[in-house]
C-alpha positions as CSV (number, residue, x, y, z in Angstrom):
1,X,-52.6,31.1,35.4
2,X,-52.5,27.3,34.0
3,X,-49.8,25.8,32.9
4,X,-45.5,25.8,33.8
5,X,-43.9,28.8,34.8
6,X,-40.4,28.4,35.3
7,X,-38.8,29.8,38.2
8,X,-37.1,32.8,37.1
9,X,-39.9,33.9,35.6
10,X,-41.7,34.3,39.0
11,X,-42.0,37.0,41.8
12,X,-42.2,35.3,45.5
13,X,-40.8,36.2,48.7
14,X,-37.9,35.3,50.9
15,X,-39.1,32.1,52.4
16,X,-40.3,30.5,48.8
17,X,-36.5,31.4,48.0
18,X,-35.0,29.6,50.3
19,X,-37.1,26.2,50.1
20,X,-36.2,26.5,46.4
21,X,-31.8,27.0,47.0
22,X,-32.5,24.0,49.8
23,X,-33.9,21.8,47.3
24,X,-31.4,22.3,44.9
25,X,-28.3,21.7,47.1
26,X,-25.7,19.0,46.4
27,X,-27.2,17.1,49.9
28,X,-31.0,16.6,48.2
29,X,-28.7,15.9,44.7
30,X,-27.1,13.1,46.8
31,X,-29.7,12.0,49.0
32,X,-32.3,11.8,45.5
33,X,-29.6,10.0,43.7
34,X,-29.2,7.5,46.4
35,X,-32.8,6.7,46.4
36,X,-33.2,6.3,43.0
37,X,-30.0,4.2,42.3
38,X,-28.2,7.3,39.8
39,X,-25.9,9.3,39.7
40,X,-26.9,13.3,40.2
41,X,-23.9,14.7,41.3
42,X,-23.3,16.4,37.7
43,X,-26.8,16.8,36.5
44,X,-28.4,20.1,36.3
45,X,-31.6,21.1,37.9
46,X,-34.8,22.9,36.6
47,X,-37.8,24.3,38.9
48,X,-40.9,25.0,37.4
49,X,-43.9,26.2,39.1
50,X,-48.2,25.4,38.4
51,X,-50.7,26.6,40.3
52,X,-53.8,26.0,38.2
53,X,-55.1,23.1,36.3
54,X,-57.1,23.2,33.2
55,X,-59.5,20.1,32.2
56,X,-56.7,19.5,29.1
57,X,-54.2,18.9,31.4
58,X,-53.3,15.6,33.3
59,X,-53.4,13.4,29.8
60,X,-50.9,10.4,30.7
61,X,-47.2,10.8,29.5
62,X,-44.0,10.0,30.6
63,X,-41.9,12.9,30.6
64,X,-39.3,14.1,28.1
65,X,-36.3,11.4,27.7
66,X,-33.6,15.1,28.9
67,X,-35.3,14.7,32.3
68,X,-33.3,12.1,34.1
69,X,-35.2,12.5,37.7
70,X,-38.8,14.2,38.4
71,X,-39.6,15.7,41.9
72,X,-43.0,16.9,42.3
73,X,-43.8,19.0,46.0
74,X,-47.2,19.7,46.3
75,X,-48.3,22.5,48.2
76,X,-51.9,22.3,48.5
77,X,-54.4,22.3,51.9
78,X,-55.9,18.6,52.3
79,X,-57.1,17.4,48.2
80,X,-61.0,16.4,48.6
81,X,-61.4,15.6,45.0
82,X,-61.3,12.7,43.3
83,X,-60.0,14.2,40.6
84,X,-56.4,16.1,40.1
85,X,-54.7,13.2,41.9
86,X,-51.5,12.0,40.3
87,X,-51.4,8.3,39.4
88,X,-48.6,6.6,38.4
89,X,-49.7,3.9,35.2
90,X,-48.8,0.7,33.7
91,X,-49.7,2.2,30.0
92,X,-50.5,5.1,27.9
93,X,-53.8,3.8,27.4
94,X,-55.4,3.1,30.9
95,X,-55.4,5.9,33.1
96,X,-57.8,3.1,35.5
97,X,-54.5,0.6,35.3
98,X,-52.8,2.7,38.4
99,X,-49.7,1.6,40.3
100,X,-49.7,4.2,42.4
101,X,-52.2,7.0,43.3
102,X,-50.9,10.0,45.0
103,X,-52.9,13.1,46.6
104,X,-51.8,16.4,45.7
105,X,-51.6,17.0,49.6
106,X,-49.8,19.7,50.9
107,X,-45.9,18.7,51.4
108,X,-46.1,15.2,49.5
109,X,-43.3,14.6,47.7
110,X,-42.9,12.2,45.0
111,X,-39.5,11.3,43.3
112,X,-39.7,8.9,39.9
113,X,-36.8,8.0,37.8
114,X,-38.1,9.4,34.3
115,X,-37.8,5.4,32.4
116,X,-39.2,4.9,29.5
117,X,-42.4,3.0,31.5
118,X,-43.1,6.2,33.7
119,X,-46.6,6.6,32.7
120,X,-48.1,9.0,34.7
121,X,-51.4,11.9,34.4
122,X,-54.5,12.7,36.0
123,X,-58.6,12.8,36.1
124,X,-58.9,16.2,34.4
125,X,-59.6,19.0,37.2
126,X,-59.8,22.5,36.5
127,X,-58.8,24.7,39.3
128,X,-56.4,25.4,42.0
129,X,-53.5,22.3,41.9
130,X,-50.1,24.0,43.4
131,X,-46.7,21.7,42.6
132,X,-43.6,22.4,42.4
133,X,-41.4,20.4,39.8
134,X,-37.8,20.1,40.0
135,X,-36.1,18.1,37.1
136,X,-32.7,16.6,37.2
137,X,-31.7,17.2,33.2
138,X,-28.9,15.5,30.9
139,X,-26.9,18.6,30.4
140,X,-27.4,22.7,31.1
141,X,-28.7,23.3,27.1
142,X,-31.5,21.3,28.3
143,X,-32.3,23.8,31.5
144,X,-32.1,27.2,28.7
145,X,-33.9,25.6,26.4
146,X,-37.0,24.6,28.6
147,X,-36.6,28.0,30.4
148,X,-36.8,29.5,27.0
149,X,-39.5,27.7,26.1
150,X,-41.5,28.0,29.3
151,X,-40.9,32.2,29.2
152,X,-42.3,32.6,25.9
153,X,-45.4,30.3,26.6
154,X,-46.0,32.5,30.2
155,X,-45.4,35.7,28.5
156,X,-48.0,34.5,26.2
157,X,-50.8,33.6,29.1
158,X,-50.3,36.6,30.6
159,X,-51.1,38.8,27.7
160,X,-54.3,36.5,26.8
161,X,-55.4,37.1,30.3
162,X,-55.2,40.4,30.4
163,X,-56.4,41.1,27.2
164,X,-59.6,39.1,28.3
């Protein structure tokens, strides 16, 4: 289905499990923090899952001001399109202004302090576009509110899609 689901509202095996307790030790914390010159120590994380794009998605935004540190994994085979690839912007306006363009490849990683300037989106593609998000948040209110919000919204897709 497009769109966010957040991890506890997904099924997945034993392996999936543990990639997603390694990335969310105190070690990546540290090493993440160090990197990016913050702090992580205390700050909560949240996981959220995509595996399909829809041509709406991929508008440019910078994420929302709770989210102190984005982590995007992407586990894809080799990306041939042109389209779908993340690019990191100077604007809001100019998706063609790019600092950075980065290949939803399988295994790419891409860490960004979420600043007030951290335009990012994509050429619209519909299809297939696996990434895993993991979000370093203000405070835990932040992690049950998104997790609520993300539920309702899958429960949502799942009963359009099955009623269709």
């Amino acid at each position: 289905h497009p769109g966010s689901f957040p991890l506890p509202t997904l099924q997945y095996g034993p392996a999936f499990a543990d990639f997603m307790a390694d990335i969310r030790t105190p070690e990546m914390s540290r090493v993440v923090g160090e990197k990016l010159g913050l702090d992580l120590s205390s700050a909560p994380t949240m996981i959220t899952v995509r595996g399909q794009s829809r041509e709406a998605d991929g508008k440019i935004h910078i994420d929302s001001r709770t989210k102190l540190v984005t982590a995007l994994i992407y586990m894809n085979d080799s990306w041939e399109s042109p389209k779908g690839r993340l690019r990191l912007v100077r604007s809001p306006d100019d998706l063609n202004d790019v600092i950075a363009e980065v290949p939803p490849d399988e295994g790419t990683l891409l860490l960004f302090r979420n600043d007030p300037n951290a335009w990012h989106g994509f050429e619209p593609f519909a299809g297939p576009r696996r990434v895993i998000q993991l979000n370093w948040v203000t405070d835990e209110s932040v992690v049950r509110r998104e997790q609520a919000r993300h539920r309702v919204s899958a429960f949502f897709k799942r009963l359009l899609k099955k009623t269709a």
